[in-house]
MMTF fields as JSON, N, C-alpha, C and O atoms, coordinates in Angstrom:
{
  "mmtfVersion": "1.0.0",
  "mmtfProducer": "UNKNOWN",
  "numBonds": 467,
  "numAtoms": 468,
  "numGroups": 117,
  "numChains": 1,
  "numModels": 1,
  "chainsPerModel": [1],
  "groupsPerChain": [117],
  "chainIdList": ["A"],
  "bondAtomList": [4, 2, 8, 6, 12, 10, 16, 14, 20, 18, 24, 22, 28, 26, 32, 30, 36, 34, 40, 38, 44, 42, 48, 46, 52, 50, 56, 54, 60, 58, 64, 62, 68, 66, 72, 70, 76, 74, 80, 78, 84, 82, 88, 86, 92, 90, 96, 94, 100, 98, 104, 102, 108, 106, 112, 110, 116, 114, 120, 118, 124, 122, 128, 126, 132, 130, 136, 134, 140, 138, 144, 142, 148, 146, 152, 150, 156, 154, 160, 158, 164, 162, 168, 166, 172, 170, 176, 174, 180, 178, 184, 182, 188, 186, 192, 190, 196, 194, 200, 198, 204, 202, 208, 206, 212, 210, 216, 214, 220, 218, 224, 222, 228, 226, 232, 230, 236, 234, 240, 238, 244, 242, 248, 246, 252, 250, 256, 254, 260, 258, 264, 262, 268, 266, 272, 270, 276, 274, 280, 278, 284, 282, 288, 286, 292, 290, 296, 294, 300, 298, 304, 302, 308, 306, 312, 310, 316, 314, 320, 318, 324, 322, 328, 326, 332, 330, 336, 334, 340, 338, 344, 342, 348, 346, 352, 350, 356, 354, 360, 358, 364, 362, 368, 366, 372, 370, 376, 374, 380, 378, 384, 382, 388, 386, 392, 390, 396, 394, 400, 398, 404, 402, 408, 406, 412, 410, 416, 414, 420, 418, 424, 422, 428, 426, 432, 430, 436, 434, 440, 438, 444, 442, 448, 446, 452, 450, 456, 454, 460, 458, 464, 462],
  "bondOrderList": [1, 1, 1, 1, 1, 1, 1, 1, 1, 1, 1, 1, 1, 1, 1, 1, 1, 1, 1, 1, 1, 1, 1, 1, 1, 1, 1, 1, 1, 1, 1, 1, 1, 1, 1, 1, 1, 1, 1, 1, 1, 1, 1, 1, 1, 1, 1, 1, 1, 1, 1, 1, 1, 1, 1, 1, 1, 1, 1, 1, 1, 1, 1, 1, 1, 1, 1, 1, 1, 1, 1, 1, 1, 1, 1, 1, 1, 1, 1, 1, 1, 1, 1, 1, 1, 1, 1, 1, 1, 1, 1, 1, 1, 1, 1, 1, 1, 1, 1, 1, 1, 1, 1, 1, 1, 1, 1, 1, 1, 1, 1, 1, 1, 1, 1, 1],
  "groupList": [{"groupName": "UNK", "atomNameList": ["N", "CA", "C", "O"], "elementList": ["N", "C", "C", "O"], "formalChargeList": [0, 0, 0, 0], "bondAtomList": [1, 0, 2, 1, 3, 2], "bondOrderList": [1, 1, 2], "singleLetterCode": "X", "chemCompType": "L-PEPTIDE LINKING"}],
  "groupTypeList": [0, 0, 0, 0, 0, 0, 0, 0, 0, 0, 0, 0, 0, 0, 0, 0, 0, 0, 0, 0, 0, 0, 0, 0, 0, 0, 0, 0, 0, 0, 0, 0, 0, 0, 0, 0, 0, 0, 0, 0, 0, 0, 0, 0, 0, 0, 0, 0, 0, 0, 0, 0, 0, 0, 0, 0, 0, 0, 0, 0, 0, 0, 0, 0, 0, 0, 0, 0, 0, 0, 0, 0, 0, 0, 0, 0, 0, 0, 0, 0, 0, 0, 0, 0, 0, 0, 0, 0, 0, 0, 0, 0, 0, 0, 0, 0, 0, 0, 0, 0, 0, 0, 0, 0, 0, 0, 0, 0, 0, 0, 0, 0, 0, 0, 0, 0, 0],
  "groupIdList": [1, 2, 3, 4, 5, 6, 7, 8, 9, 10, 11, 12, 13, 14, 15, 16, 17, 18, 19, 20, 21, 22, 23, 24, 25, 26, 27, 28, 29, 30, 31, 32, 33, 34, 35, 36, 37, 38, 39, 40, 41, 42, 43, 44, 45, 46, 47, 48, 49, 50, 51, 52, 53, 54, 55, 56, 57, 58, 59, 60, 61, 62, 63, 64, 65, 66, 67, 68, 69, 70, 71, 72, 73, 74, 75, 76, 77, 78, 79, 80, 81, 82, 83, 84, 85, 86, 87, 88, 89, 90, 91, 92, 93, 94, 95, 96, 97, 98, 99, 100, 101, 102, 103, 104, 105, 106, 107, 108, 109, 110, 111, 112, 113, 114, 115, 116, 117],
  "secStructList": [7, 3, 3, 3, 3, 7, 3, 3, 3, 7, 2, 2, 2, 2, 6, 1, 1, 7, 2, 2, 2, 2, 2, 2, 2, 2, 2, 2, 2, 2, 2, 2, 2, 2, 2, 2, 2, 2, 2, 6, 7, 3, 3, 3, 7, 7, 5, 7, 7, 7, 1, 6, 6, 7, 3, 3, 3, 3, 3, 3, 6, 6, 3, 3, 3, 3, 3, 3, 1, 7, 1, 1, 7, 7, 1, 1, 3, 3, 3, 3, 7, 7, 3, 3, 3, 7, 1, 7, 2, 2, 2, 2, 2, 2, 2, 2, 6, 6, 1, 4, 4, 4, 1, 1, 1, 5, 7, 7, 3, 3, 3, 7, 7, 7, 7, 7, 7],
  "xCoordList": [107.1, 106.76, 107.911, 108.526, 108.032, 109.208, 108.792, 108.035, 109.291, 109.13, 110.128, 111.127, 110.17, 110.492, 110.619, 109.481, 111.433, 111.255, 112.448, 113.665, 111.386, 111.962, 112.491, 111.723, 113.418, 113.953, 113.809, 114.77, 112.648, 112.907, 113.224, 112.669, 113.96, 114.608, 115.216, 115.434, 115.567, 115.739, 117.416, 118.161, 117.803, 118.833, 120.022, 121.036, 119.214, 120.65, 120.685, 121.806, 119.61, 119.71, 120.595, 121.605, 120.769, 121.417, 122.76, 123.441, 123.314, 124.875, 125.306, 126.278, 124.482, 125.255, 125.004, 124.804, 124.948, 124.97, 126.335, 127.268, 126.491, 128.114, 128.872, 128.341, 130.192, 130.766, 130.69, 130.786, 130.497, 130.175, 128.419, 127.945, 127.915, 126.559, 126.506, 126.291, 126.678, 126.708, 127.127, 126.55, 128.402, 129.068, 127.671, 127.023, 127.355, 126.371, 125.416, 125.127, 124.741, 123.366, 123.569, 122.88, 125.43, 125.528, 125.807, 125.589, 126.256, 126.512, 125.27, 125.26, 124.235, 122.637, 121.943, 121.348, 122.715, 121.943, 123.002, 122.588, 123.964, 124.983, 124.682, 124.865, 124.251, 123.468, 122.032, 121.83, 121.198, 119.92, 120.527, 120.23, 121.138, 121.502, 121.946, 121.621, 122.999, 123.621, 122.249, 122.06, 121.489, 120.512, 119.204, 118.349, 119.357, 118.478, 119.082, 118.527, 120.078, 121.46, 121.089, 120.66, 121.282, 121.006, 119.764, 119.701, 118.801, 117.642, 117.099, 116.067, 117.816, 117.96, 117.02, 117.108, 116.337, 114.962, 115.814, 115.285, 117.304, 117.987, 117.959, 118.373, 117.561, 117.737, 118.911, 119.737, 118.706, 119.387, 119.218, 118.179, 119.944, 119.528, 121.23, 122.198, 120.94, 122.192, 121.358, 120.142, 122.335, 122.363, 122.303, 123.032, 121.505, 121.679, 122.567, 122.537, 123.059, 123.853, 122.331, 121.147, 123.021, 122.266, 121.16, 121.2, 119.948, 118.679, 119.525, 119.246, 120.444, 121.254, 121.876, 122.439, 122.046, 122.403, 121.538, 122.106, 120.485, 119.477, 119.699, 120.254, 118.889, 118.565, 117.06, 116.83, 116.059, 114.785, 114.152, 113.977, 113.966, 113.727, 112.025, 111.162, 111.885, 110.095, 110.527, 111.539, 109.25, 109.02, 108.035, 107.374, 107.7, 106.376, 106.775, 107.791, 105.398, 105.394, 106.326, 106.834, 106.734, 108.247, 109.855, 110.849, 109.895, 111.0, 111.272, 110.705, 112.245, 113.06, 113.391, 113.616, 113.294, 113.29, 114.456, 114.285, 115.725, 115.829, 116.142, 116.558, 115.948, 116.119, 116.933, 116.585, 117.704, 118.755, 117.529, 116.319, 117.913, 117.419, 115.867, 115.426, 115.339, 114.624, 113.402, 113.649, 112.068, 110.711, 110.079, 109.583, 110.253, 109.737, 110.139, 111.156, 109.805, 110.353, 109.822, 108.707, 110.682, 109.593, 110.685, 111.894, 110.305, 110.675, 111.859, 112.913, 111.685, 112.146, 112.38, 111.513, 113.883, 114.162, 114.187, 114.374, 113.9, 114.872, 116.118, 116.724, 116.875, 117.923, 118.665, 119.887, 117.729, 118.563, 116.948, 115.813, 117.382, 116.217, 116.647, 117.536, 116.036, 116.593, 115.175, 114.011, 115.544, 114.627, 115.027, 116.201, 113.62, 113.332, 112.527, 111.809, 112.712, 111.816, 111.247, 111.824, 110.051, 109.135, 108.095, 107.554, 107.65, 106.07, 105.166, 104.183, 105.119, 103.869, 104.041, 105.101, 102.942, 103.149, 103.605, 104.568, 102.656, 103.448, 104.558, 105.086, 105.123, 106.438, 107.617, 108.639, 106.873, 107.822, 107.483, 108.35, 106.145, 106.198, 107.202, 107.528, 107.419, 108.53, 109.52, 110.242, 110.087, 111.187, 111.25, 111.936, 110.13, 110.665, 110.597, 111.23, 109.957, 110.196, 110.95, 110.989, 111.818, 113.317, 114.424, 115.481, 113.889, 115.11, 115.145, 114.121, 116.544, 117.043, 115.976, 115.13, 116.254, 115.17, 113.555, 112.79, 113.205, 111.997, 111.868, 110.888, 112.958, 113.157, 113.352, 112.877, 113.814, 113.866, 113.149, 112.966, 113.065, 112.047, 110.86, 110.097, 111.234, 109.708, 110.403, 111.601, 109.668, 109.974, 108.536, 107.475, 108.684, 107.777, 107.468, 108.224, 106.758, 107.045, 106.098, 105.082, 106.932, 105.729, 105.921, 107.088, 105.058, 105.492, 105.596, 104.689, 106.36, 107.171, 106.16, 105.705, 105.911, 105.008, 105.949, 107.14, 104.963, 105.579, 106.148, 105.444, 107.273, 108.224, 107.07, 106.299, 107.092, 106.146, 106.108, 105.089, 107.257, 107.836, 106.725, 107.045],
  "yCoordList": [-20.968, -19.62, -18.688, -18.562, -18.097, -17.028, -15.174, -14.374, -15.04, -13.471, -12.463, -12.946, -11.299, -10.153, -9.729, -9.643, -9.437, -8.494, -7.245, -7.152, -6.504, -5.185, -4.155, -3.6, -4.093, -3.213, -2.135, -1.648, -0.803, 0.245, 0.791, 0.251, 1.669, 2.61, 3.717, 4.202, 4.232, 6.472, 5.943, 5.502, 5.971, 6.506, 7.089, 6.634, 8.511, 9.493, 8.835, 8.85, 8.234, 7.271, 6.596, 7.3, 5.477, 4.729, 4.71, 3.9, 6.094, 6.07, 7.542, 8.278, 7.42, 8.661, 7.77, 8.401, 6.801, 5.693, 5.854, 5.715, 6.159, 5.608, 4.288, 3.357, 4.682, 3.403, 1.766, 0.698, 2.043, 0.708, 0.399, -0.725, 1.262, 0.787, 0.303, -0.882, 1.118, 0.233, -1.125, -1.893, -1.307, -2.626, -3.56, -4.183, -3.522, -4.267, -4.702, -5.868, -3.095, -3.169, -4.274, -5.294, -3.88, -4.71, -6.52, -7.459, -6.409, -7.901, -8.891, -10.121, -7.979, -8.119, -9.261, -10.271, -7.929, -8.498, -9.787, -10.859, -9.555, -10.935, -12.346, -13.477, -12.132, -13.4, -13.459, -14.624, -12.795, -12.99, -13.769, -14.937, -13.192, -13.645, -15.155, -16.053, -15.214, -17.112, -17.761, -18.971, -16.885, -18.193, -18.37, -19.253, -17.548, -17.693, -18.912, -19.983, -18.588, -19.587, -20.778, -21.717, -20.69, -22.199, -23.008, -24.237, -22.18, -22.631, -23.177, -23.847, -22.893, -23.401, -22.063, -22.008, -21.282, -20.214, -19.357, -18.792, -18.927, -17.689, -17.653, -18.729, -16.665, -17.263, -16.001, -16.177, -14.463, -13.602, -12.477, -12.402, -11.852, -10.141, -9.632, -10.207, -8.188, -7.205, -6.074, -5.879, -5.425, -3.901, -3.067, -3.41, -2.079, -1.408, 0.369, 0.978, 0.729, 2.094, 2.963, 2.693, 4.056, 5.496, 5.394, 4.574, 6.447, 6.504, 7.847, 8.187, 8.524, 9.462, 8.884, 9.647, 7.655, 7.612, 6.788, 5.969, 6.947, 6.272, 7.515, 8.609, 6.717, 7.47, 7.208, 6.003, 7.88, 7.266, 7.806, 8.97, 6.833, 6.767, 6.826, 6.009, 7.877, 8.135, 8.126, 8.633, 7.249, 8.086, 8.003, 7.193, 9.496, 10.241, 10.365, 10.78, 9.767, 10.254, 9.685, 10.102, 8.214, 8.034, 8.526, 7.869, 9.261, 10.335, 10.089, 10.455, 9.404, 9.132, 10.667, 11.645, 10.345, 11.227, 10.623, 9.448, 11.478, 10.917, 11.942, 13.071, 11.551, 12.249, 11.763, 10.659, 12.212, 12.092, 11.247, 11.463, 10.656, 10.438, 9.245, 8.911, 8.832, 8.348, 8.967, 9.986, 8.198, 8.342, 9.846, 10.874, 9.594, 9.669, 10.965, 10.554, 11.821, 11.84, 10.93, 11.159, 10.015, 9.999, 9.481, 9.318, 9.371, 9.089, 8.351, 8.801, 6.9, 5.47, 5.152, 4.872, 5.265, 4.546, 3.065, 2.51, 2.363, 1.396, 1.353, 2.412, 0.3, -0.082, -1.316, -1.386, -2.375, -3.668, -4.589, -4.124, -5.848, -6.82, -8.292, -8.48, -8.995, -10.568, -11.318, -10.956, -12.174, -13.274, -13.916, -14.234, -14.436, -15.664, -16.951, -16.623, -18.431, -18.827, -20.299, -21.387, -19.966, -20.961, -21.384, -20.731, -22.173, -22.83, -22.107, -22.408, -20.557, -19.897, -18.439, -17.848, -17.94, -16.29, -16.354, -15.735, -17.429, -16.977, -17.34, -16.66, -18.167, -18.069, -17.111, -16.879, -16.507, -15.216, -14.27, -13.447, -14.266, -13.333, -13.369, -12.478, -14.796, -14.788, -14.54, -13.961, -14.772, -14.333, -12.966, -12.601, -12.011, -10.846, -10.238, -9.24, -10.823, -9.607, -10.501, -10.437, -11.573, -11.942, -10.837, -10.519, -10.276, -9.187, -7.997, -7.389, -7.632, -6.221, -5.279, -4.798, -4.973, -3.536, -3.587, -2.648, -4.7, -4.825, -3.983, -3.433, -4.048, -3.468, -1.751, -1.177, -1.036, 0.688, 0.656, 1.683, 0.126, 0.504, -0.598, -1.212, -0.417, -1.551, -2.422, -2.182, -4.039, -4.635, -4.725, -4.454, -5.1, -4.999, -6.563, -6.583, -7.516, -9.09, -8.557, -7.864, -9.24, -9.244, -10.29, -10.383, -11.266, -12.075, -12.181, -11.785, -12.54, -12.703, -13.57, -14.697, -12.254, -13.018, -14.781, -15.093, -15.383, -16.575, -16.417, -16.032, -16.713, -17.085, -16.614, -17.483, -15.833, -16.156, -17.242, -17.501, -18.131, -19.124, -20.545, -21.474],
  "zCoordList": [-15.832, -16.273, -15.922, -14.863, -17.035, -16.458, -15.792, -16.341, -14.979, -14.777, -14.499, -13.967, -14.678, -14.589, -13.248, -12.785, -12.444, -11.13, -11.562, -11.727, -11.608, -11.855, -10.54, -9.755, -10.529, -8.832, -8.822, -9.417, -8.235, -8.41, -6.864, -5.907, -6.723, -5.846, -6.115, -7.226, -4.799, -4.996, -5.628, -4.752, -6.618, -7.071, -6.033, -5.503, -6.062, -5.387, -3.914, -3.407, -3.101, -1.066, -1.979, -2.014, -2.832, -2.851, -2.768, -2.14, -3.753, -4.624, -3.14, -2.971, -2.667, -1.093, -0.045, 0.993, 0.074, 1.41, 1.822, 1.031, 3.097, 3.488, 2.426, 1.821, 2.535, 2.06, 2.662, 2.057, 3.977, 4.563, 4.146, 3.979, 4.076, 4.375, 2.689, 2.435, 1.779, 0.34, -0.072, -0.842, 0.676, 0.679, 1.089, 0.248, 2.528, 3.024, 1.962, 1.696, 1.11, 0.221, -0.415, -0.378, -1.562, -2.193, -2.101, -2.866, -1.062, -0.205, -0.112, -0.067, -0.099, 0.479, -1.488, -1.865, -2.021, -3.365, -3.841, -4.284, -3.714, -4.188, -3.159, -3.608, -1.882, -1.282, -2.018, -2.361, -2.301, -2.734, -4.228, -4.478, -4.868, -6.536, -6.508, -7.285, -5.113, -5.055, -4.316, -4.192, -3.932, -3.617, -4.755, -4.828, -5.322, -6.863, -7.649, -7.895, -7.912, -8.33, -7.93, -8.601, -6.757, -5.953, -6.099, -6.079, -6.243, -6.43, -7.78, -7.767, -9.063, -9.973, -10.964, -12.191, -10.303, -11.076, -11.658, -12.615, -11.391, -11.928, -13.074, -13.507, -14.219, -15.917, -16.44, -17.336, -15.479, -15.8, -14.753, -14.098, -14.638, -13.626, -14.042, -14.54, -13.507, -13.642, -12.899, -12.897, -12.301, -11.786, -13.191, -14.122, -13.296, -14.532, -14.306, -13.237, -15.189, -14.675, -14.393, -14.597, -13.855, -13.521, -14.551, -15.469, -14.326, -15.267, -15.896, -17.045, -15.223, -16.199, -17.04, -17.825, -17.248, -18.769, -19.81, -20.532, -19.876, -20.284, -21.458, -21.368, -22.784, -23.758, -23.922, -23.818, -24.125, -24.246, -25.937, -26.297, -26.556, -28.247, -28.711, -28.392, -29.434, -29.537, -31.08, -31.566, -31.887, -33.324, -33.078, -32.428, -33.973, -34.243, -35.994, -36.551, -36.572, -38.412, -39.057, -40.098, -38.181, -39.296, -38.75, -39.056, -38.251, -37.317, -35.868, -34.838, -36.099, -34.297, -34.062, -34.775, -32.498, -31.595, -30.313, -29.987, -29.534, -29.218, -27.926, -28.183, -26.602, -25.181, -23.998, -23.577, -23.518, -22.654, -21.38, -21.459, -20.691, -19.252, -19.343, -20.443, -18.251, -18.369, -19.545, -20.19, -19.713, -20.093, -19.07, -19.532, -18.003, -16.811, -15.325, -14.767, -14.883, -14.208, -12.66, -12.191, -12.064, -10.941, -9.519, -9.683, -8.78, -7.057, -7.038, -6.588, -7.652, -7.851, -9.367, -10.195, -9.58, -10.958, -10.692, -9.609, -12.22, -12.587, -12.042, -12.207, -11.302, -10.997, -11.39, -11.514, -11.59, -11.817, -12.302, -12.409, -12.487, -12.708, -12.071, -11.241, -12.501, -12.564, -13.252, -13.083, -13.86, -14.861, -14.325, -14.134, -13.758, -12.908, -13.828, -14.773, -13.466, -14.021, -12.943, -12.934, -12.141, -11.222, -11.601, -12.492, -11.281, -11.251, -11.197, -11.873, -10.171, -10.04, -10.034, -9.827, -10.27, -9.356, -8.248, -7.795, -7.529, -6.096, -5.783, -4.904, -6.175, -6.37, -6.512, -5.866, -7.975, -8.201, -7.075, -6.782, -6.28, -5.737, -4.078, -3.293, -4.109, -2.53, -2.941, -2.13, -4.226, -4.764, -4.184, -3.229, -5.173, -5.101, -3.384, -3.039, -2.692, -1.137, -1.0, 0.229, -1.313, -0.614, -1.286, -0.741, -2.726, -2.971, -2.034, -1.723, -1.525, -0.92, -1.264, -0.511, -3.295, -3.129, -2.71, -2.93, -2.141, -1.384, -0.066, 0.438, 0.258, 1.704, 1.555, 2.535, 0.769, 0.825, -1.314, -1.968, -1.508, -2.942, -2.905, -2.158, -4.174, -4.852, -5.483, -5.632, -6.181, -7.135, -7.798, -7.237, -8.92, -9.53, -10.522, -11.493, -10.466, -11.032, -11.931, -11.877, -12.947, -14.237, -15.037, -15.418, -15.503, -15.862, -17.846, -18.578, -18.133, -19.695, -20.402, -20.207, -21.642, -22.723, -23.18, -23.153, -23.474, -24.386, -25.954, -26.887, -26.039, -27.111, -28.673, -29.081, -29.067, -30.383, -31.079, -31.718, -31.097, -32.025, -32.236, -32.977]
}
């Protein structure tokens, strides 16, 4: 089964961390990513840019709409993901409190509809 762990955390704590202490964050997620790796479940993840550069796309009546910045305003953006793919929920779920943003955000597992095909 494959899933979703979605990373949310404060944005602006993150990108004003001392320079050493970011290195660490990021150090934190590049060991979590080689041991995903290792484990054979990694299918995909990335850090995603700022929710400031998000475009967020509505049609109403036929007519795109289109808005600078998240959907949302809220606490904890989107930051990054990874597609996982294990045997269980619970699985995905040790995955996700082994990720960093477990520790100062949230992750969020959700698991991926099946292929329509």
């Amino acid at each position: 089964m494959r899933y979703m762990l979605l990373i949310y955390g404060d944005e602006s704590a993150w990108f004003n961390l001392p320079e050493a202490e970011l290195k660490k964050g990021y150090q934190a997620y590049m060991d979590n990513t080689e041991e995903l790796i290792k484990s054979g479940c990694m299918r995909a993840g990335s850090e995603l840019k700022p929710a400031t550069t998000a475009t967020t796309v509505r049609v109403r009546d036929g007519k795109p709409s289109f808005a600078d910045g998240p959907f949302a305003e809220t606490k904890e953006q989107l930051g990054g993901y990874y597609l996982i793919e294990c045997d269980s929920l619970d699985d995905a779920l040790a995955w996700a409190a082994k990720c960093p943003g477990a520790t100062h955000g949230s992750v969020e597992v959700r698991p991926v509809a099946a292929d329509p095909a």
